[in-house]
C-alpha positions as CSV (number, residue, x, y, z in Angstrom):
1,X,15.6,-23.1,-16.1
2,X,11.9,-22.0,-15.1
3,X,10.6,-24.6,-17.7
4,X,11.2,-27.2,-15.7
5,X,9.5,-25.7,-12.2
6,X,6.9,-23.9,-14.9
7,X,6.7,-26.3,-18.0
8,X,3.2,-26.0,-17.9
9,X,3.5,-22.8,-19.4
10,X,5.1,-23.8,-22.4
11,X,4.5,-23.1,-26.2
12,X,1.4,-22.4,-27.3
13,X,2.5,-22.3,-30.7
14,X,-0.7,-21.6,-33.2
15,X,-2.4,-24.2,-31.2
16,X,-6.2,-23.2,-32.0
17,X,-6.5,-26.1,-34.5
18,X,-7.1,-23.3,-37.5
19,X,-10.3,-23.7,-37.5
20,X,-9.9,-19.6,-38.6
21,X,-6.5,-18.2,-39.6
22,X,-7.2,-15.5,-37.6
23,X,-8.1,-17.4,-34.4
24,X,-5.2,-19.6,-34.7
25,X,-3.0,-16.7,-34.5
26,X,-5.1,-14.7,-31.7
27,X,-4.2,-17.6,-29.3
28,X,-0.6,-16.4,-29.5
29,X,2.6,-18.1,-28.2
30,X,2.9,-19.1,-24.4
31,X,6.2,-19.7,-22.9
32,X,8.2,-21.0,-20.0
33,X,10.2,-19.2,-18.7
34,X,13.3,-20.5,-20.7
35,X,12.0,-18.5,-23.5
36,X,12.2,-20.2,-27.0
37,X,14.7,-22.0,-25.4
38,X,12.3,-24.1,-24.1
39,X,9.5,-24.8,-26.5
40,X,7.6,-27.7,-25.7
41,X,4.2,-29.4,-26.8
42,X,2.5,-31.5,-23.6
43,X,1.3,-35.0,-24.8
44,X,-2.1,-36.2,-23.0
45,X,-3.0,-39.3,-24.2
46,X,-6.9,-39.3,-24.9
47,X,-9.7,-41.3,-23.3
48,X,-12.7,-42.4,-24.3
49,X,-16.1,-40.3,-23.4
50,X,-19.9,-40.3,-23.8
51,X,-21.6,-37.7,-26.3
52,X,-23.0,-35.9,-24.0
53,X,-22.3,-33.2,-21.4
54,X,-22.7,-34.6,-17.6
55,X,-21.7,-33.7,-14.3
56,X,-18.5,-35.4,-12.9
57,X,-19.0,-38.1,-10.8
58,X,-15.7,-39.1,-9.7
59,X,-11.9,-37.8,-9.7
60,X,-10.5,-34.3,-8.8
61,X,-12.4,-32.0,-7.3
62,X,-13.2,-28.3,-8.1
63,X,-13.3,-25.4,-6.4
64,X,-17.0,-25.5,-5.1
65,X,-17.0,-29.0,-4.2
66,X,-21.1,-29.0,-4.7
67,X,-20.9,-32.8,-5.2
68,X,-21.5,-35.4,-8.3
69,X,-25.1,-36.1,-9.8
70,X,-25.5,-39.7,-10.0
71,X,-25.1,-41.2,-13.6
72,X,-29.3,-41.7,-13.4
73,X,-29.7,-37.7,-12.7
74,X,-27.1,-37.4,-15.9
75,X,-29.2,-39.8,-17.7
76,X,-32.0,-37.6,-18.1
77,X,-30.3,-34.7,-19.8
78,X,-32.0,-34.0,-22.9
79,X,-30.9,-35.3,-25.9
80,X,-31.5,-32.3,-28.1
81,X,-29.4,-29.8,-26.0
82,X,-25.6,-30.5,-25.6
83,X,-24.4,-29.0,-22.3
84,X,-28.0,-29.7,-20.6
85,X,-28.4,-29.2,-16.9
86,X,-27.6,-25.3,-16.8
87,X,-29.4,-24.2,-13.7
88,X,-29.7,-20.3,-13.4
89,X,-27.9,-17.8,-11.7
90,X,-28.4,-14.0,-10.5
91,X,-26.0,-11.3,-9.4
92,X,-26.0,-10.4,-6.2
93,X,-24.5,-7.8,-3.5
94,X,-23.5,-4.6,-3.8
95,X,-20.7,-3.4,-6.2
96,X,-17.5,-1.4,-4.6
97,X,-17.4,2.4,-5.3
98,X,-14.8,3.3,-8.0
99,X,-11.2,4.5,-6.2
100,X,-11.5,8.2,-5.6
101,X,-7.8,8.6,-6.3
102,X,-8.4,7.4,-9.9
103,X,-10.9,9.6,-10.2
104,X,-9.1,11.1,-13.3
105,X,-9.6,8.1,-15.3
106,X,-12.5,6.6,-13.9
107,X,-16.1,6.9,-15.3
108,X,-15.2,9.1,-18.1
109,X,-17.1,7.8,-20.8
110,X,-15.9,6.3,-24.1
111,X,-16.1,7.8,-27.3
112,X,-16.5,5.5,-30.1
113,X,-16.5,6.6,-34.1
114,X,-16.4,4.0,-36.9
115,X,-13.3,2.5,-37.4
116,X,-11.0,3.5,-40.6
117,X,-11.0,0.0,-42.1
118,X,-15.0,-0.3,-42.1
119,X,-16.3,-3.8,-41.5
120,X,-19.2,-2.6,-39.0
121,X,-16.7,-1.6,-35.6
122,X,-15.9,0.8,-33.9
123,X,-12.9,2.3,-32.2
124,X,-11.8,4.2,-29.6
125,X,-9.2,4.9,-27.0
126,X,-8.9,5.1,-23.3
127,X,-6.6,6.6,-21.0
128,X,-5.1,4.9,-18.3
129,X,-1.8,5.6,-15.7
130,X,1.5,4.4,-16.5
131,X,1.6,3.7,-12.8
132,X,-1.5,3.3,-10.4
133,X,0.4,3.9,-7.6
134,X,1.3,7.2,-9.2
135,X,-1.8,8.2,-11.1
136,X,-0.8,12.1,-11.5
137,X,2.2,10.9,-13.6
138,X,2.3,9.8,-17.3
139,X,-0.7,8.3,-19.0
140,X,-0.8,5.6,-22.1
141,X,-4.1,5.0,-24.0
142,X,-5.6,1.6,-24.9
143,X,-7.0,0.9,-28.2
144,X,-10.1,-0.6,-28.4
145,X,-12.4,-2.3,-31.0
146,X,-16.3,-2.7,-30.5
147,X,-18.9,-4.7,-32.3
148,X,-22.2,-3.7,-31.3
149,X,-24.8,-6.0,-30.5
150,X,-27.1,-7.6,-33.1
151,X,-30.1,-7.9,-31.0
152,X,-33.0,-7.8,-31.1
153,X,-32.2,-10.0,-27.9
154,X,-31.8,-7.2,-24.9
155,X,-28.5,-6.3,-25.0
156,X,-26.5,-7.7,-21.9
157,X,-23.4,-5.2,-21.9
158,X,-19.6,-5.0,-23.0
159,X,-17.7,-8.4,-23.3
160,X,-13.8,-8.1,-23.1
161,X,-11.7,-10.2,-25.2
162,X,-8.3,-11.5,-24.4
163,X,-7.1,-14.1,-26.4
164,X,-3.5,-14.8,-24.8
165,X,-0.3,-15.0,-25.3
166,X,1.2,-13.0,-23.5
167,X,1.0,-10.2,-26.0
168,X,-2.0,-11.6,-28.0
169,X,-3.7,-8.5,-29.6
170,X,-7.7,-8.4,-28.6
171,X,-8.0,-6.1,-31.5
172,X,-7.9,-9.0,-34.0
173,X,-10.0,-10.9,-31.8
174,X,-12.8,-8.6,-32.2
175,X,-12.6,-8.8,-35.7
176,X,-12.9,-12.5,-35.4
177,X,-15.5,-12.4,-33.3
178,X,-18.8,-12.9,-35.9
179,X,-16.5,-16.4,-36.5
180,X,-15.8,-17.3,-33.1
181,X,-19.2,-16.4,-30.5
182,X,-22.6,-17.7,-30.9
183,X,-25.4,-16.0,-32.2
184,X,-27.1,-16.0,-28.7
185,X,-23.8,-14.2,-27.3
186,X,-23.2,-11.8,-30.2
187,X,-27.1,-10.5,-30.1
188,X,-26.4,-9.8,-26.2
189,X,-23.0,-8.4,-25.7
190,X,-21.2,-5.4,-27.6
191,X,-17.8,-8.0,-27.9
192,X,-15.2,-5.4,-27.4
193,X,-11.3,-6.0,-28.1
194,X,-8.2,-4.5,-26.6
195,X,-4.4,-4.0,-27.3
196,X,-3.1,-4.8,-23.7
197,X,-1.0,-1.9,-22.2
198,X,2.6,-0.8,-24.8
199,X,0.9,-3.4,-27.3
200,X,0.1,-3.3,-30.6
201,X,-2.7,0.0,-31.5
202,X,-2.9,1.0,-28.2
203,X,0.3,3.4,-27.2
204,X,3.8,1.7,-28.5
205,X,6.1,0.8,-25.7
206,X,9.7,1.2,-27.5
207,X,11.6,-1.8,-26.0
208,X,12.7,-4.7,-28.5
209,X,13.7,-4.0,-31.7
210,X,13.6,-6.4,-34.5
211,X,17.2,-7.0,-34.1
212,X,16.6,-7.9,-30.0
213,X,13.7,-10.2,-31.4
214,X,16.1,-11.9,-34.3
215,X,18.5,-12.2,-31.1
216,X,15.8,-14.2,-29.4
217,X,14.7,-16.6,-32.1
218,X,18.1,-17.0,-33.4
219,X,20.2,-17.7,-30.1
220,X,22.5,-20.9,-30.0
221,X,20.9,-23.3,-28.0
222,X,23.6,-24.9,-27.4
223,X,27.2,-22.6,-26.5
224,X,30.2,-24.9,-27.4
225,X,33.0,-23.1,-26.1
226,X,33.7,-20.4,-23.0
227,X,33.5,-17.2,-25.2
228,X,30.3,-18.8,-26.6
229,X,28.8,-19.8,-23.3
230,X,30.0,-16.2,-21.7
231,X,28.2,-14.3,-24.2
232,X,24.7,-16.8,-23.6
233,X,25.3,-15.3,-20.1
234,X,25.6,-12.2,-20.3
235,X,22.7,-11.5,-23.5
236,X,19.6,-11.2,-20.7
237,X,21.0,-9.0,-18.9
238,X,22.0,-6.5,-21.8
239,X,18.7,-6.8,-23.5
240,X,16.4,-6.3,-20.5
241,X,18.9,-3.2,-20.0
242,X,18.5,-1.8,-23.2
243,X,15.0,-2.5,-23.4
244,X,14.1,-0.4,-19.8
245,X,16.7,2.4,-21.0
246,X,14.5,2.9,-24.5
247,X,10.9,2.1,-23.2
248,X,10.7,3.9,-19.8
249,X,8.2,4.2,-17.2
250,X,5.9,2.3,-19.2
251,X,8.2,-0.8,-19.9
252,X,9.1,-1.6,-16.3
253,X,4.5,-1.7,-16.1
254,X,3.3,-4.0,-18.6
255,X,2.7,-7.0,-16.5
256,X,-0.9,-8.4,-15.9
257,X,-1.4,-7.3,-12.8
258,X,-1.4,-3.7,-14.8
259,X,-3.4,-4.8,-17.4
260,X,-5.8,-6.2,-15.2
261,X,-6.3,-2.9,-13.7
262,X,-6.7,-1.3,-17.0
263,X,-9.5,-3.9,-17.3
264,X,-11.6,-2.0,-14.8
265,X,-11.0,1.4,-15.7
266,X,-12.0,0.3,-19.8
267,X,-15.3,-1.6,-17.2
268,X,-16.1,2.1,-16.0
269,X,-15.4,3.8,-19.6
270,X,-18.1,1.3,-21.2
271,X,-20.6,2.2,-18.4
272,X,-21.0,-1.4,-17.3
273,X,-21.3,-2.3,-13.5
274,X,-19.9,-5.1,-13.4
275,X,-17.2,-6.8,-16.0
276,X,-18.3,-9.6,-18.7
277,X,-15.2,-10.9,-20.0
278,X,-13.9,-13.9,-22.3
279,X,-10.1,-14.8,-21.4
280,X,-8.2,-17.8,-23.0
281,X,-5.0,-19.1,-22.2
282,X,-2.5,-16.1,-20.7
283,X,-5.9,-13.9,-21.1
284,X,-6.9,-16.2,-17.9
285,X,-4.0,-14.7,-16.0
286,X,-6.1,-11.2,-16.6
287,X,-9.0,-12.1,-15.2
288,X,-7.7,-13.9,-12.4
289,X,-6.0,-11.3,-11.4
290,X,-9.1,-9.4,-11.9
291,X,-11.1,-11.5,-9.9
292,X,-9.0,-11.1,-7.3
293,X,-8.7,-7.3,-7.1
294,X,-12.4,-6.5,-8.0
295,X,-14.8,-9.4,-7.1
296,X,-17.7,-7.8,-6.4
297,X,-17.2,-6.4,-10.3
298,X,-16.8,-9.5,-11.2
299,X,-19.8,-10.5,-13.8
300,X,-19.9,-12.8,-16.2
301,X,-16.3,-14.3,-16.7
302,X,-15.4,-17.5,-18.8
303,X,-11.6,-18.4,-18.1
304,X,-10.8,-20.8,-21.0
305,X,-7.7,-23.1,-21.1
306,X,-6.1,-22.1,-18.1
307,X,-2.3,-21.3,-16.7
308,X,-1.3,-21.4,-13.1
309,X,-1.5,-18.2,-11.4
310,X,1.1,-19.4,-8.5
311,X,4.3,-17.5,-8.3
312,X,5.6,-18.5,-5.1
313,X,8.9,-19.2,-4.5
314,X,9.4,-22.8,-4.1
315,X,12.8,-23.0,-2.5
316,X,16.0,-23.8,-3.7
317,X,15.9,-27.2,-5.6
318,X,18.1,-30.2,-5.1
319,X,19.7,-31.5,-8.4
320,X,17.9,-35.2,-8.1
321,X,14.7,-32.5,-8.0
322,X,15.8,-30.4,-11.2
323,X,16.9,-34.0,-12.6
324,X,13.6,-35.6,-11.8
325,X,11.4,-32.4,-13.9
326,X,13.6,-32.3,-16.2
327,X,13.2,-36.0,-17.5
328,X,9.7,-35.6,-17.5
329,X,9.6,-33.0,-20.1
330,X,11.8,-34.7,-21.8
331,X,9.7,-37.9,-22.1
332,X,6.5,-35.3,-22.5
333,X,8.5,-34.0,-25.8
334,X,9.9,-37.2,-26.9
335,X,5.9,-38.7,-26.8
336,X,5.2,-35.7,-29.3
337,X,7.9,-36.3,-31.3
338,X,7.0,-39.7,-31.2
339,X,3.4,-38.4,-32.6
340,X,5.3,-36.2,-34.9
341,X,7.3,-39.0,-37.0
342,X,4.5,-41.7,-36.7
343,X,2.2,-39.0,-38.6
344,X,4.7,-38.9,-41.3
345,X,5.8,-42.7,-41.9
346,X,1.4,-43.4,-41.7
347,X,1.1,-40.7,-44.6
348,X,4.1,-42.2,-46.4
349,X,2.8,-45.7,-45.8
350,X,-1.5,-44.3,-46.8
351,X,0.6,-42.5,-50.3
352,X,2.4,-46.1,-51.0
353,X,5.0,-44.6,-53.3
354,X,7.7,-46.0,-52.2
355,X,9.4,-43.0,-50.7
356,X,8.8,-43.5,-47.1
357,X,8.6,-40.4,-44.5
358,X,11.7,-38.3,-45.2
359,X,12.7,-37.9,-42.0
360,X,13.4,-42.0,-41.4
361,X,11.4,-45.4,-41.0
362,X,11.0,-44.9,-37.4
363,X,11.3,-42.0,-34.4
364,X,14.4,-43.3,-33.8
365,X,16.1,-42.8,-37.1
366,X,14.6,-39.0,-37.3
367,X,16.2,-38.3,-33.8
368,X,18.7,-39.0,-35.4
369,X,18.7,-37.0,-38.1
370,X,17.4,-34.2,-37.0
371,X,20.4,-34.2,-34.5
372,X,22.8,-34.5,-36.8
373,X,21.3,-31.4,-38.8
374,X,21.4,-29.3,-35.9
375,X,24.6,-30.1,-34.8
376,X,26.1,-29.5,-38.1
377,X,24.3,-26.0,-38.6
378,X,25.9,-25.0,-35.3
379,X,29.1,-25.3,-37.1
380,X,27.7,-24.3,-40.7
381,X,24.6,-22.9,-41.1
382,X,22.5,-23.5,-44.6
383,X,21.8,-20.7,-47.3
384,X,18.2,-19.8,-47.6
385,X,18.6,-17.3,-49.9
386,X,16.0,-14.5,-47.9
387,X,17.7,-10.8,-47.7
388,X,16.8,-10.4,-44.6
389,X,17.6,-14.2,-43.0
390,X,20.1,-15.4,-45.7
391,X,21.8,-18.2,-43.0
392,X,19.5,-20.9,-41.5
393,X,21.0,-21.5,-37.8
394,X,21.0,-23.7,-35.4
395,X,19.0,-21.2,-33.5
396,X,16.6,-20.6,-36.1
397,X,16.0,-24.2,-36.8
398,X,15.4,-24.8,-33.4
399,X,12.9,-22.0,-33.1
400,X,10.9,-24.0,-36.6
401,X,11.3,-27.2,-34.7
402,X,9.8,-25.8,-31.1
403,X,6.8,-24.4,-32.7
404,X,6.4,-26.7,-35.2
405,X,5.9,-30.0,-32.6
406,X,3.1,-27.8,-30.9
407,X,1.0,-27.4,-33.9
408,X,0.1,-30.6,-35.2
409,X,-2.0,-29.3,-37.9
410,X,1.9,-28.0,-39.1
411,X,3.5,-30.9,-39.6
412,X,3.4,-31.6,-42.6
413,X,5.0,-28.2,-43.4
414,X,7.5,-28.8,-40.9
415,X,7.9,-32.1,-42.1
416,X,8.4,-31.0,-46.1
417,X,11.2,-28.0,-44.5
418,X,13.3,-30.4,-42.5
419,X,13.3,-33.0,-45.7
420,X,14.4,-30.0,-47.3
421,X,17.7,-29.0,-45.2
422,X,18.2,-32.6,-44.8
423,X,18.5,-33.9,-48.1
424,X,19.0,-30.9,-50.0
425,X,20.8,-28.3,-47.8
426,X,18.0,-26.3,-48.5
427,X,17.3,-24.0,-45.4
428,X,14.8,-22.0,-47.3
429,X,12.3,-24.1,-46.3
430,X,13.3,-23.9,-42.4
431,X,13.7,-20.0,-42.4
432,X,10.1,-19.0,-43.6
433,X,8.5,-22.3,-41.4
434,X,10.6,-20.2,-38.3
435,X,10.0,-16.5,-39.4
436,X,6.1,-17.6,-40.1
437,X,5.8,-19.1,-36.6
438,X,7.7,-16.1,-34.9
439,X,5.7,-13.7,-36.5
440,X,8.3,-12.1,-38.6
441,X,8.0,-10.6,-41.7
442,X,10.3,-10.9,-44.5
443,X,11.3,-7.8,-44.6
444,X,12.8,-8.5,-41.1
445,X,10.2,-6.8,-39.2
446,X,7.8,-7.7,-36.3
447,X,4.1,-6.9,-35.6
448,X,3.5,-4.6,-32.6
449,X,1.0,-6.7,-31.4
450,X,3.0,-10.2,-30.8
451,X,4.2,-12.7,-28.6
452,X,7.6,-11.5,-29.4
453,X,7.2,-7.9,-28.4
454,X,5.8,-8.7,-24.9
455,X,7.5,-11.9,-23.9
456,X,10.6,-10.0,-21.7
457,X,8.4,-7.4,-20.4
458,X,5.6,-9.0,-19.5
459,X,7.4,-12.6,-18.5
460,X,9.6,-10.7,-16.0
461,X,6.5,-8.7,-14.9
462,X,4.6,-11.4,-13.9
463,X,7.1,-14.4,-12.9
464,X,9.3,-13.5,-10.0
465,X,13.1,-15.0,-10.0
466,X,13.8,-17.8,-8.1
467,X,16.9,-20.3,-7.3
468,X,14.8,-22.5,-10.0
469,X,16.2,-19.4,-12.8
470,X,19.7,-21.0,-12.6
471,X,19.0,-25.1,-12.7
472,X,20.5,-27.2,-15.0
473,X,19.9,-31.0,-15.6
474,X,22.6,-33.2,-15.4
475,X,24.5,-34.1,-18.2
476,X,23.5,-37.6,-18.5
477,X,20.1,-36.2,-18.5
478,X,21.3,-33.9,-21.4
479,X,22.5,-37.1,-23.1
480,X,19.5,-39.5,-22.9
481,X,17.5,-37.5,-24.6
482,X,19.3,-35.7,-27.1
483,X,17.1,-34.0,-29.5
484,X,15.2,-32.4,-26.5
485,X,18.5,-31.3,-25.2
486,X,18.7,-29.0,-28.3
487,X,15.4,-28.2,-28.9
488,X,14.9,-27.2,-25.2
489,X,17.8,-26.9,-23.8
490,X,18.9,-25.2,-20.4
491,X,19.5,-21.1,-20.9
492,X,20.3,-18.4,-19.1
493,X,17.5,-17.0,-17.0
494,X,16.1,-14.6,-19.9
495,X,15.2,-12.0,-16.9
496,X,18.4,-11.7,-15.3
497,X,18.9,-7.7,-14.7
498,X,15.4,-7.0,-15.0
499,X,14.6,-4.1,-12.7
500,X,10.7,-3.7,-13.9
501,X,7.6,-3.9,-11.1
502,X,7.3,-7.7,-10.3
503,X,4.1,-8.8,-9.5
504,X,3.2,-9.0,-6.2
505,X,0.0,-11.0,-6.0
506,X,1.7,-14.0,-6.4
507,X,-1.4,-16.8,-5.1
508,X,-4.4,-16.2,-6.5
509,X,-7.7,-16.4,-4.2
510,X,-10.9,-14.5,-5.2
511,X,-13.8,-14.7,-3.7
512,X,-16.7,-13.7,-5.8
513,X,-20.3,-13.7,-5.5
514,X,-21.2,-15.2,-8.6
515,X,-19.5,-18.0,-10.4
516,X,-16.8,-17.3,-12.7
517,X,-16.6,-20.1,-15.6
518,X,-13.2,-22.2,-15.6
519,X,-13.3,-24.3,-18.7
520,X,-10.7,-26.3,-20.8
521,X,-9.9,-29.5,-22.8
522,X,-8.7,-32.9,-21.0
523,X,-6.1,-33.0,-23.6
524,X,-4.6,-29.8,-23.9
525,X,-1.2,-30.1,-24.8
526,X,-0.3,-26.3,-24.3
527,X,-2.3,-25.6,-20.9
528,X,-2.8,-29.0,-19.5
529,X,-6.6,-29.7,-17.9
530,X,-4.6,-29.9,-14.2
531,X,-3.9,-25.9,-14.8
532,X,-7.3,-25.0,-15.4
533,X,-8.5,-27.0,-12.8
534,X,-5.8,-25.0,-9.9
535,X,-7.2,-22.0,-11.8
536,X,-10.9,-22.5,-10.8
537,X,-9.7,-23.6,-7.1
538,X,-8.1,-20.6,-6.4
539,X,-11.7,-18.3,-7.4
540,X,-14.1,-18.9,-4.8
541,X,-17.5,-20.3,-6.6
542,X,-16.4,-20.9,-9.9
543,X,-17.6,-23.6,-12.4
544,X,-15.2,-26.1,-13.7
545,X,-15.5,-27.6,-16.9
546,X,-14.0,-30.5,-18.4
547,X,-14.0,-31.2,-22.0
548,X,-13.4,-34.5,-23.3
549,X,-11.3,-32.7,-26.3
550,X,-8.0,-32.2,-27.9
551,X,-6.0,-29.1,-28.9
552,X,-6.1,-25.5,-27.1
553,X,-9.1,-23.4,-26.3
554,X,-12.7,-25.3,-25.5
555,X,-14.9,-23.0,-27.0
556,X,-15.4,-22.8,-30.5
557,X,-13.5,-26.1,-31.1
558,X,-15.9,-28.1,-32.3
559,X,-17.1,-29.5,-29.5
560,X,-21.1,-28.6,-29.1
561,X,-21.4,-29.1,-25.1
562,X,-18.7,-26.9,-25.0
563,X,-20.2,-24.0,-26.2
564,X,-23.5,-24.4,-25.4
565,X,-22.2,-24.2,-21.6
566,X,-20.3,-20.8,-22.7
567,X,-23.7,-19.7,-24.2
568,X,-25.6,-20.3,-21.9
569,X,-23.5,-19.0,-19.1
570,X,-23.3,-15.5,-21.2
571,X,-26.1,-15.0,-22.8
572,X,-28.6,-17.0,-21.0
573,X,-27.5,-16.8,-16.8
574,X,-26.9,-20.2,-16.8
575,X,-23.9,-22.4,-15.3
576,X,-23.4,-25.7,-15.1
577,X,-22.6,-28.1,-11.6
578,X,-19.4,-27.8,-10.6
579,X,-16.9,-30.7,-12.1
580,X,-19.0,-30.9,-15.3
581,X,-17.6,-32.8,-17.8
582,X,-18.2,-32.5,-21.6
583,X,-18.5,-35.3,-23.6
584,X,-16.2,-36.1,-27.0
């Protein structure tokens, strides 16, 4: 159960707020390693902050450790510009020569044309090895997507877009791009997107099917009986099996430590020296790893809303150690669901019709509930009356429920679906909440770009196994907290049989010449601020960030300190101190 050493890296559900459809997608689903079976929302509890942006001046440190600025110094930021106290910075030292041995695929200039579907981009497609360690073998393009620069400010370079995941397609977030970056940053930079190795437009790896995905999201969380429980056991296996058998050389290779190698070879196509790049959430795994293989490339790099990079093996647990993690994600998801119900008896109680919340008068009660529903579509599922999902299961209800808690701008759609099943045996509801938040269509079908399509093959790349794979909390623990029992319950390892690369860089420790920005909101419930913080201590000379906000992502969430320090830092050369802290 790798959600409980890893539960950090859990749903990311459409956690961008929605401030733009589009966005909100873009920021794709990021899981623990239990894999839907393990969908949990992290609750923060906010504190209070001043307006403005200041230099921290006491707590954790960052990776610099270049000191506080007294609260007089922070004082005398002006008014006027949010995120004040930028100092510049210049690049310096020589760059590494490109590898001779990829000299097949390095500086071979991109060739753009205007893309099909209009809108001002353009497209084009690089060619990278399946295998860098092979690089005579087979090839795979990446698809890319450029806006130019706007000017008439001098024009900077290329700026790569990630926006998570894992399996996030950068192609989409170009498109959003004129909504997301500032003027100052879209005048500069030519903001180009990328469909990350096997993903999406770039060259199909043919691994899942929609039928493996419907597996996934539709998997009974909780096997009753031994046939049951031996065919939970023995699903991984066959699925990472079939999917290595169908996609080949190049599904065995899609883990970030690939990508971010592709990163530097699309660097050279561009003609950029160094790489400008804009990561958020699993996108900050990229450039990491990046950092790490190619810091003197390294220019300018905003790492936003971090995950841990650290794959080491941390032993074999005790079962008072898997007990202990797992009650604390237990009591993390019961404080959202706690958040969850309160929401809906405060709008029931602000309508004052008499109805109350439909779920019950109290958390309590819709434990309850909800419990009861589950359990009784394990032995029943409800009609929805969809071709192509006519049964609402326990699986797929738990999938609605997962995502659901991590979005809180959902809830009241989640909310209205569960009233639904509850007092109407309507699972209609349910089914197109789940299918919507798994990306499926209702046809049946998934996008090539998605969380779904990359979670196995890039989850097994990049996490090694580890005795952790196999824990399971105690049954008492099961049984004190019952609706998280079901809604994250303990699975079987969804890499067993995997026989893909592994990544190898397992600790993270770059050392570049120029600061890389590490950014991201106290009171992130999907990459909590104590990520991004290990993040920026394991890149030498970074900049952490801290930004007195909720939800995921710090830039372009409403929070003007926030992006004025990612302006400034592209566009402008300027970073802030070390341990600077954004006010609300």
């Amino acid at each position: 159960m790798r959600g409980l050493r890893r539960g950090r890296l859990s749903a990311e559900g459409n956690a961008a707020g929605r401030r733009h459809d589009l966005l909100s997608r873009l920021r794709a689903p990021l899981v623990s390693a239990a894999l839907l079976g393990g969908l949990l929302a992290l609750a923060v509890a906010p504190t209070s902050a001043s307006s403005t942006g200041t230099p921290g001046t006491a707590g954790t440190p960052g990776s610099t450790g270049s000191g506080a600025v007294t609260g007089a110094a922070a004082a005398e930021q002006p008014e006027e510009r949010p995120g004040g106290d930028l100092t510049p910075f210049a690049f310096t030292g020589p760059v590494d020569p490109e590898p001779e041995e990829l000299a097949a695929f390095y500086g071979k200039r991109v060739r753009w044309s205007p893309c099909e579907d209009g809108g001002g981009f353009d497209c084009a497609t690089v060619t990278v090895p399946v295998d860098y360690a092979h690089p005579e073998g087979a090839t795979t393009g990446i698809a890319l997507r450029r806006l130019p620069a706007a000017g008439p400010a001098p024009r900077i370079g290329s700026l790569f877009l990630n926006p998570g995941g894992p399996g996030g397609s950068g192609i989409d977030f170009a498109e959003a791009a004129p909504d997301v970056f500032g003027d100052a940053v879209l005048e500069r930079y030519d903001v180009v997107g990328f469909d990350p190795r096997g993903l999406g437009e770039s060259d199909p790896v043919d691994c899942l099917t929609d039928a493996d995905l419907d597996e996934v999201f539709g998997a009974d969380p909780t096997p009753d009986t031994a046939a049951e429980r031996a065919a939970a056991a023995r699903a991984p296996a066959a699925r990472a099996r079939r999917c290595l058998e169908r996609g080949g050389a190049l599904a065995g290779r899609m883990g970030s430590e690939f990508v971010a190698r592709d990163l530097d070879v699309l660097r050279s196509a561009v003609g950029d020296e160094r790489l400008n790049y804009y990561g958020v959430s699993y996108g900050t795994m990229i450039g990491a790893l990046y950092a790490d293989f190619f810091p003197a490339r390294v220019g300018h790099v905003v790492l936003d809303s971090a995950v841990r990079t650290d794959g080491l093996d941390p032993g074999t647990p005790t079962q008072q150690e898997i007990d202990a993690y797992a009650r604390g994600w237990a009591y993390e998801f019961d404080d959202v669901f706690d958040d969850f119900v309160t929401a809906c008896v405060d709008e029931a109680d602000d309508a004052d019709d008499g109805t109350g919340c439909a779920l019950g008068s109290d958390t309590a009660e819709a434990s309850r509930r909800i419990v009861g529903l589950l359990d009784r579509l394990d032995r029943t599922p409800l009609p929805t009356g969809l071709d192509s999902l006519p049964q609402l299961t326990e699986g797929w209800a738990r999938t609605a429920i997962g995502f659901g808690l991590g979005d809180p701008d959902a809830w009241p759609d989640l909310t209205a679906a569960l009233a639904a099943a509850l007092e109407d045996d309507d699972g209609e509801g349910l089914a197109w909440f789940a299918m919507d938040e798994a990306e499926r269509d209702d046809d049946g079908s998934y996008p090539a770009a998605s969380f779904g399509r990359a979670q196995l093959l890039v989850r097994c790349s990049d996490w090694p196994s580890t005795a952790w794979d196999a824990a399971v909390p105690s049954a008492d623990v099961l049984a004190n907290h019952p609706l998280w029992a079901r809604v994250e319950p303990p699975v079987t390892d969804p890499c067993t049989g995997w026989q893909g690369v592994r990544r190898t860089t397992l600790l993270v420790g770059a050392d570049v010449a120029t600061p890389v920005l590490v950014i991201g909101n106290a009171h992130d419930r999907t990459t909590p601020i104590e990520d991004t913080e290990a993040m920026a201590a394991s890149i030498v000379r970074s900049r952490f960030v801290t930004v007195e906000a909720e939800g995921h992502g710090a830039y372009d969430n409403g929070n003007e300190c926030a992006d004025a320090v990612v302006d400034g830092y592209l566009a402008r050369d300027e970073a802030p101190e070390d341990d600077y802290v954004c006010g609300s």
